[in-house]
N, C-alpha and C positions, 0 to 999 in steps of 0.2 A: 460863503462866509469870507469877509474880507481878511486880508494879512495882515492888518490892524490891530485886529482883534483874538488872531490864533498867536499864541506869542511865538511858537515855532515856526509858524511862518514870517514873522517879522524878524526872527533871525537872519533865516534864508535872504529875503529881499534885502537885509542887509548886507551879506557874507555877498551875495551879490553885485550890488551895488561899488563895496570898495573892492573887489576881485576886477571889476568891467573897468573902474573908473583909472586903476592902475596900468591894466594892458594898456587903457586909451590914450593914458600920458606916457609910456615905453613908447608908442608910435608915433604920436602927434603933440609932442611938449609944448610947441608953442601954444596950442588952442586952451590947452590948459593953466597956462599960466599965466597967459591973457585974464582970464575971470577967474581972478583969486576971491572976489567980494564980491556981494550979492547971493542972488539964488545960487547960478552956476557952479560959485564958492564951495559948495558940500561936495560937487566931483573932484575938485583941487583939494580938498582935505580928506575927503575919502581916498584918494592917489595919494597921498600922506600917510598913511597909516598902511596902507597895501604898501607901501615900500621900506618902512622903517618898522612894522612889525610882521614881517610876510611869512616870517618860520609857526608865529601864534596861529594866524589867520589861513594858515594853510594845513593847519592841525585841526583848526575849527572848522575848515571846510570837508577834512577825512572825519570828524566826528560824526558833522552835519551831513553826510552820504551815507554813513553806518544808521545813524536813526531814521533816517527816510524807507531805508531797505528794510529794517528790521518792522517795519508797520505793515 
């Protein structure tokens, strides 16, 4: 089944997504800030959100390990 369509897993790929996209811009800011628009753009604003809401999003991610374990 695709992560599409399970919605817990389209959390995941998302929690994901702005967790990688965050580290990626702590290490290599230029590449990211290069492609603020376009495709690219959703890793530059996923690292936006991983940085300005990281206390939320790292609660979501101790939620999101508690429900994995507990299946």
């Amino acid at each position: 089944m695709s992560a599409l369509f399970n919605f817990q897993s389209l959390l995941l790929v998302i929690l994901l997504l702005i967790c990688t996209a965050t580290y990626a811009h702590q290490v290599i800011p230029a590449i990211m800030n290069r492609n603020r628009h376009g495709v690219l753009g959703i890793f530059w604003k996923a690292a936006r959100i991983g940085e300005r809401l990281s206390p939320y999003v790292s609660i979501c991610c101790i939620i999101m390990a508690f429900s994995l374990f507990t299946q």
